[in-house]
C-alpha positions, 0 to 999 in steps of 0.5 A, a space after each residue: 500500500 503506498 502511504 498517502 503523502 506520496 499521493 500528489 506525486 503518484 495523482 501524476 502518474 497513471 502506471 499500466 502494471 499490466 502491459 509493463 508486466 509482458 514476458 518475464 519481468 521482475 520483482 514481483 508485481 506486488 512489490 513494485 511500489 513496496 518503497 513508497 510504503 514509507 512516509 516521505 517525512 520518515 526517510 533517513 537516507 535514500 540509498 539509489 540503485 540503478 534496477 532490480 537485479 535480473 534475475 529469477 528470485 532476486 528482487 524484492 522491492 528493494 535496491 541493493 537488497 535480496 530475500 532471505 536464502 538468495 546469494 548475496 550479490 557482490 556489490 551488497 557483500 563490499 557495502 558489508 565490506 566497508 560497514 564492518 571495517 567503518 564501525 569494528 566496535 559494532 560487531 555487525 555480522 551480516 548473514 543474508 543479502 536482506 536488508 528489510 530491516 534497514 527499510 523498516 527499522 531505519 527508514 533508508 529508502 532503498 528506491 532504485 531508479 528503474 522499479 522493473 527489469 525483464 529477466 535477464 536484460 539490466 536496463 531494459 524498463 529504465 525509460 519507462 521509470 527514468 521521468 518517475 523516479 526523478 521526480 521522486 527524488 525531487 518530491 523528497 528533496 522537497 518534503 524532507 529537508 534532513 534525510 541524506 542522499 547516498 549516491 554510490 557510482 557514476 550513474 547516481 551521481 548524476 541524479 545530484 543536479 536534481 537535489 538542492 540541499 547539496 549539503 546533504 548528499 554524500 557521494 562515492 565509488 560504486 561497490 561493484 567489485 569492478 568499481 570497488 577497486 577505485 576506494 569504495 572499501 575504505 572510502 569511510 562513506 557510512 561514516 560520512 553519511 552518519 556524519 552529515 545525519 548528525 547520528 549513528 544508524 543500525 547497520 544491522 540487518 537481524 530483527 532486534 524484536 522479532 518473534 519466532 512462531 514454530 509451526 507444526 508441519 508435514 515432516 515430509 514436506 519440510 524435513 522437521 516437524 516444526 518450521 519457524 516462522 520470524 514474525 516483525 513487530 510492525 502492526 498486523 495488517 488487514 486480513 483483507 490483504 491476504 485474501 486478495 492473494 488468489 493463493 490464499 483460497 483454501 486459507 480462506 475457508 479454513 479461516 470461516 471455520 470458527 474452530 480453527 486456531 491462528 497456528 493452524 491457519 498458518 500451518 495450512 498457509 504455509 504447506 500450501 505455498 510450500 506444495 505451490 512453490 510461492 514465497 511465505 509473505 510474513 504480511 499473511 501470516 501477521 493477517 492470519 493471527 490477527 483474525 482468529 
């Protein structure tokens, strides 16, 4: 759901997801505007990506960032590089390419500038998004006046001509292992960045809060007879929600039955993505108990 102080950019805009969506495009079309779930006035830092990665299972809504289980890309493994060697007394250890606890936590704006990309082709939907995503910079350049832009290689930098706080951009190398030869690894950008904030940020990627809900389960279908399952201490949200997923179908009737328990519900959603090969969407599972 995109938050309502982005409504005077988007009442702008008129975006066919449909005919964007021909072939194989990625992230998934649900989490196209997963970014803009974030007020404007909340932003700390916008982190700019150029486009999602391009591959099958990569992207998730969010620069830079992969989900939970997928290889951490390259250009995400020297950011941990120069976090860990920036911050030692911090002890961050960084065991997955997920970084949706610095969105939710610590209101980076991982935006990248093209919010979609056919499989295998970097670059192919940029002129669809290239006028939006401008404009996105400077609607928060206007509605913000203290979050930090961090512009990291050639192509973000040149987005700086679109920001007038100059004062609070902070540039350098990008971290892809080619470019990071030229100084990203010791260029101290994060520190530069917690500098121009006037306070420290959490790099950490772990969940500080979360909960763990163990589910009981076919061992056959998992191979353990629980599963967990981290749930976020972000207030649940409607079960509406889910029951827009066509996936949710045989959930929703399970759901009717007055006898079923949240635990249960979850158990039956999480088999029956898990039978169907789809992604366990932690907003269900926070739908689901909030309506037993």
């Amino acid at each position: 759901m995109i938050d309502p102080s982005w409504k005077p950019l988007f009442d702008q805009y008129d975006f066919d997801l449909d005919d964007i969506y021909e072939g194989e495009v990625y992230p998934p079309k649900d989490q196209v505007f997963r970014v803009f779930k974030m007020p404007v006035e909340q932003i700390c830092i916008v982190l700019l990506g150029q486009d999602p990665y391009h591959g099958p299972g990569q992207a998730h809504g969010l620069s830079f960032s992969v989900p939970s289980g997928q290889p951490i890309p390259p250009s995400l493994k020297n950011i941990y590089k120069e976090l860990k060697r920036s911050f030692p007394d911090r002890d961050y250890e960084f065991p997955s390419g997920n970084l949706e606890e610095w969105f939710r936590r610590e209101k980076i704006f991982l935006c990248n500038a093209s919010l979609t990309v056919q499989a295998g082709k970097p670059g192919s939907h940029m002129e669809i998004w290239k006028d939006f995503t401008d404009d996105v910079i400077q609607f928060i350049d206007k509605h913000n006046p203290h979050c930090v832009f961090l512009l990291l290689g050639n192509f973000a930098k040149s987005k700086a001509s679109l920001i007038t706080k100059k004062d609070r951009i902070v540039t350098e190398v990008h971290p892809s292992p080619l470019a990071a030869s030229h100084g990203f690894v010791g260029s101290g950008v994060f520190q530069r960045v917690e500098k121009v904030l006037g306070k420290s940020i959490d790099w950490s990627i772990e969940n500080k809060n979360k909960k763990v809900l163990y589910v009981k389960c076919d061992p056959n279908v998992f191979g353990t007879d629980t599963f967990p399952i981290t749930l976020p201490d972000d207030p649940p949200v409607n079960l509406q929600l889910a029951k827009e997923k066509k996936k949710m179908t045989r959930l929703e009737r399970m759901c009717e039955d007055p006898q079923t328990k949240g635990e249960e519900a979850v158990q039956i959603y999480v088999e029956y993505c898990k039978a169907k090969n789809l992604p366990i969407e932690i907003d269900d599972i926070n739908a689901i108990l909030t309506s037993m």
